[in-house]
C-alpha positions as CSV (number, residue, x, y, z in Angstrom):
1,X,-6.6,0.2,-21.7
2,X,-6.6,-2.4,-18.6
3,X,-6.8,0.5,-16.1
4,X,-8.9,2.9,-18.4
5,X,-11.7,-0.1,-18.5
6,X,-11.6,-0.6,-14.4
7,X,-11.7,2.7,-14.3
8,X,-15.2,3.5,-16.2
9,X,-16.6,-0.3,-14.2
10,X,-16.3,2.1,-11.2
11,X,-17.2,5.1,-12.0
12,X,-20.7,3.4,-13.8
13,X,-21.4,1.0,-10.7
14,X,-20.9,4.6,-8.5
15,X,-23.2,6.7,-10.2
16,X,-26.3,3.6,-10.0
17,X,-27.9,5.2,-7.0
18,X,-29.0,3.9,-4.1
19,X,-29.3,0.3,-5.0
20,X,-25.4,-0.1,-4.7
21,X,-24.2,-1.8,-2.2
22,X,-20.3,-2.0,-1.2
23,X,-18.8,-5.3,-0.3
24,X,-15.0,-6.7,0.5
25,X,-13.3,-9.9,1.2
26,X,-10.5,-11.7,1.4
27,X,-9.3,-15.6,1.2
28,X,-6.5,-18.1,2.2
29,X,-6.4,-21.2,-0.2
30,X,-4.3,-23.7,-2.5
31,X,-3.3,-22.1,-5.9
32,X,-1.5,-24.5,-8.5
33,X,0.2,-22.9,-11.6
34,X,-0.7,-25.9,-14.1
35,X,1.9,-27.2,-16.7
36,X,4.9,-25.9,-14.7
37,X,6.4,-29.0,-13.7
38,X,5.5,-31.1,-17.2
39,X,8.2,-32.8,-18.1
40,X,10.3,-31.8,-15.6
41,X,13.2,-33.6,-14.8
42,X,14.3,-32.4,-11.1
43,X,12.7,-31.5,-8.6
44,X,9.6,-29.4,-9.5
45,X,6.6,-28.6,-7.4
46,X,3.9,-26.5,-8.9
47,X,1.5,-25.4,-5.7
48,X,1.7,-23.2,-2.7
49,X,-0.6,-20.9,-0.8
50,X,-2.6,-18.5,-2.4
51,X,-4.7,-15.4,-1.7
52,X,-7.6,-13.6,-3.0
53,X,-8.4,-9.9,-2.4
54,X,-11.6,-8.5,-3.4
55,X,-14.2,-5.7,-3.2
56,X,-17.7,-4.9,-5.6
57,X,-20.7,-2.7,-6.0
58,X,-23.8,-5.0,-5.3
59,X,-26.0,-3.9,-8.5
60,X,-28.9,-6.0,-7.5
61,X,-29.7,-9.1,-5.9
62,X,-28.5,-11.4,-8.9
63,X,-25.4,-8.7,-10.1
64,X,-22.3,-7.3,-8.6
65,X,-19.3,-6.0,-10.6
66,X,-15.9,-6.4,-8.7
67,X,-12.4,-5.8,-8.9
68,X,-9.8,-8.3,-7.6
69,X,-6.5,-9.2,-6.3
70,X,-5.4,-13.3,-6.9
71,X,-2.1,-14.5,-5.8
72,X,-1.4,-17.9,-7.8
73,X,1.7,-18.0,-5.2
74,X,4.9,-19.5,-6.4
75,X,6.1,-22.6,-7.8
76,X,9.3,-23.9,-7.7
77,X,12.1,-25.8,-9.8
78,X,15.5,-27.4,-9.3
79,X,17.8,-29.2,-11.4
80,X,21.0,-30.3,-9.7
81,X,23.0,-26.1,-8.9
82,X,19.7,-24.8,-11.1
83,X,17.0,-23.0,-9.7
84,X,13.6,-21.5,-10.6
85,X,10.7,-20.0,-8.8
86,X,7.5,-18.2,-11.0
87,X,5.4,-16.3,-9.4
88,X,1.8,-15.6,-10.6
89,X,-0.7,-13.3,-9.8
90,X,-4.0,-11.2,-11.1
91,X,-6.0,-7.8,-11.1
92,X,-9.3,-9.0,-12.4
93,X,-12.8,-6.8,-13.3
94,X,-15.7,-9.2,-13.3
95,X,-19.3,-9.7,-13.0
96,X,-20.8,-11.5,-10.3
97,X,-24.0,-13.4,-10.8
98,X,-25.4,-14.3,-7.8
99,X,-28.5,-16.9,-7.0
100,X,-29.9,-18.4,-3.3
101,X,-29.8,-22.1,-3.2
102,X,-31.5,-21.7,0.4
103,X,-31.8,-19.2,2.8
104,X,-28.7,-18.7,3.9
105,X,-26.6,-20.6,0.8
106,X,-25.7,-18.8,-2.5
107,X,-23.9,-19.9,-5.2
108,X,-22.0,-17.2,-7.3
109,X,-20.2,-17.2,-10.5
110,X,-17.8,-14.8,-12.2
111,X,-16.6,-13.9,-15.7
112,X,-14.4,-11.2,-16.9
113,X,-10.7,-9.9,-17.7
114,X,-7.5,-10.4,-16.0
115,X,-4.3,-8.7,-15.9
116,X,-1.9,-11.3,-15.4
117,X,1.3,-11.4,-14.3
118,X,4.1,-14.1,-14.1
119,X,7.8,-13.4,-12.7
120,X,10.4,-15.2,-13.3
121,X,13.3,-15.6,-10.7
122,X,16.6,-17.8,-11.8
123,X,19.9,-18.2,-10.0
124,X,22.4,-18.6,-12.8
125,X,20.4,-15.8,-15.4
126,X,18.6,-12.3,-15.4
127,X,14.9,-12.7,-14.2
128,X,12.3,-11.6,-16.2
129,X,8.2,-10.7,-16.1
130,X,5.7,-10.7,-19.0
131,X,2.1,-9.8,-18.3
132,X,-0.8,-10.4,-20.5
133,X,-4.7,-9.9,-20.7
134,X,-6.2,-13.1,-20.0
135,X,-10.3,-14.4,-19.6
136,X,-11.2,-15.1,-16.1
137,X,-13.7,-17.0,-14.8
138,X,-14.7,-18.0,-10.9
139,X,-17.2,-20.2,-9.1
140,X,-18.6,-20.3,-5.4
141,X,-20.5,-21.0,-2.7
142,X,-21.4,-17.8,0.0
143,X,-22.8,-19.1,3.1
144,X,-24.8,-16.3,5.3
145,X,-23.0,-16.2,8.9
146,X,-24.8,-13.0,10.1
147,X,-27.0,-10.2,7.9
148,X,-23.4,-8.6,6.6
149,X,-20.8,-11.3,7.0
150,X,-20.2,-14.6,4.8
151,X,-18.4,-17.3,4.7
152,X,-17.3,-17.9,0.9
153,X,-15.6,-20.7,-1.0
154,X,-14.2,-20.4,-4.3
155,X,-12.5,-21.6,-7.4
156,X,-10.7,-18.9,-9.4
157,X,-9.0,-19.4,-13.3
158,X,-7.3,-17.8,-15.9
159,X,-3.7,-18.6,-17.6
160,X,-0.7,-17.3,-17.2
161,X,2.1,-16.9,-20.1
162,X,5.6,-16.5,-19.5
163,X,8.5,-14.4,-21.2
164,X,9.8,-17.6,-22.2
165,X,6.7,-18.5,-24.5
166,X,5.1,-21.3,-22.3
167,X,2.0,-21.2,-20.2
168,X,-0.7,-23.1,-18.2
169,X,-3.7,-22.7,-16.4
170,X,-4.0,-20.8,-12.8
171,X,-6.1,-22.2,-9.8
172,X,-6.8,-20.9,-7.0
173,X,-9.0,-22.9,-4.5
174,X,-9.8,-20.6,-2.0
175,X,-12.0,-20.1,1.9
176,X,-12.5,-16.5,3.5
177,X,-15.3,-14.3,4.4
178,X,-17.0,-11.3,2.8
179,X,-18.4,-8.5,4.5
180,X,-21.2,-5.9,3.4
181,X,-21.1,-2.4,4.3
């Protein structure tokens, strides 16, 4: 269903004509996987780096739909020979909804659906993955550097669930650069 959806997002924003415009970019930032480490009794830390990977059809000034990769990196659990790391990450489809704050500063915010993903990695039992359909929703700033190149900030969420039946939010605070072809 997931991949059927992106699928016809693509095909629709292809066949708008000439107003189209393709864009990609890419981010470095601090992801935290929220709830992990409560009530944790070792060692628990529930942050790392994290990375975002996207690309969209500019629809109009105001609209873009785009398709993303978010790594929510890894967070990390010991308690005394124990240990735990979940990893988190996301394919999103979303709309953009862009508008100027000044010439060159643009503030952007996205909505749409996530397929998340959360492994699982233990060293005294099997690992295991469980991924879900989740609500995403993004905010940032897009600074103009040159006519095709910006500088962009963001905040990304959704939730992750895993096989185990718990959950918590996923952050990603992110800084990169967007280009326009």
């Amino acid at each position: 269903m997931f991949k059927k959806t992106m699928l016809a997002v693509i095909m629709a924003t292809a066949g708008s004509g000439a107003m189209a415009q393709l864009y990609v970019g890419g981010g470095l930032g601090y992801a935290v996987v929220s709830d992990y480490c409560k009530g944790a009794s070792g060692s628990c830390d529930d942050n790392s780096m994290g990375l975002k990977l996207y690309g969209g059809f500019q629809l109009n000034p105001s609209a873009a739909v785009e398709v993303a990769y978010l790594d929510f990196g890894q967070a990390k659990y010991d308690v005394s020979w124990m240990h735990s790391n979940l990893e988190a990450s996301a394919v999103t489809v979303n709309l953009a909804v862009r508008a100027p704050l000044s010439r060159e500063l643009g503030a952007v915010g996205r909505v749409g659906l996530a397929r998340v993903t959360v492994d699982e990695h233990f060293n005294w039992r099997s690992d295991r993955s469980k991924s879900t359909s989740q609500l995403y929703l993004g905010l940032g700033l897009e600074y103009a550097l040159q006519k095709n190149l910006k500088a962009t900030f963001s905040y990304d969420l959704t939730r992750g669930e895993d096989a185990g039946g718990g959950g918590g939010n996923l952050h990603l605070f992110s800084a990169g650069l967007q280009y326009a072809f």
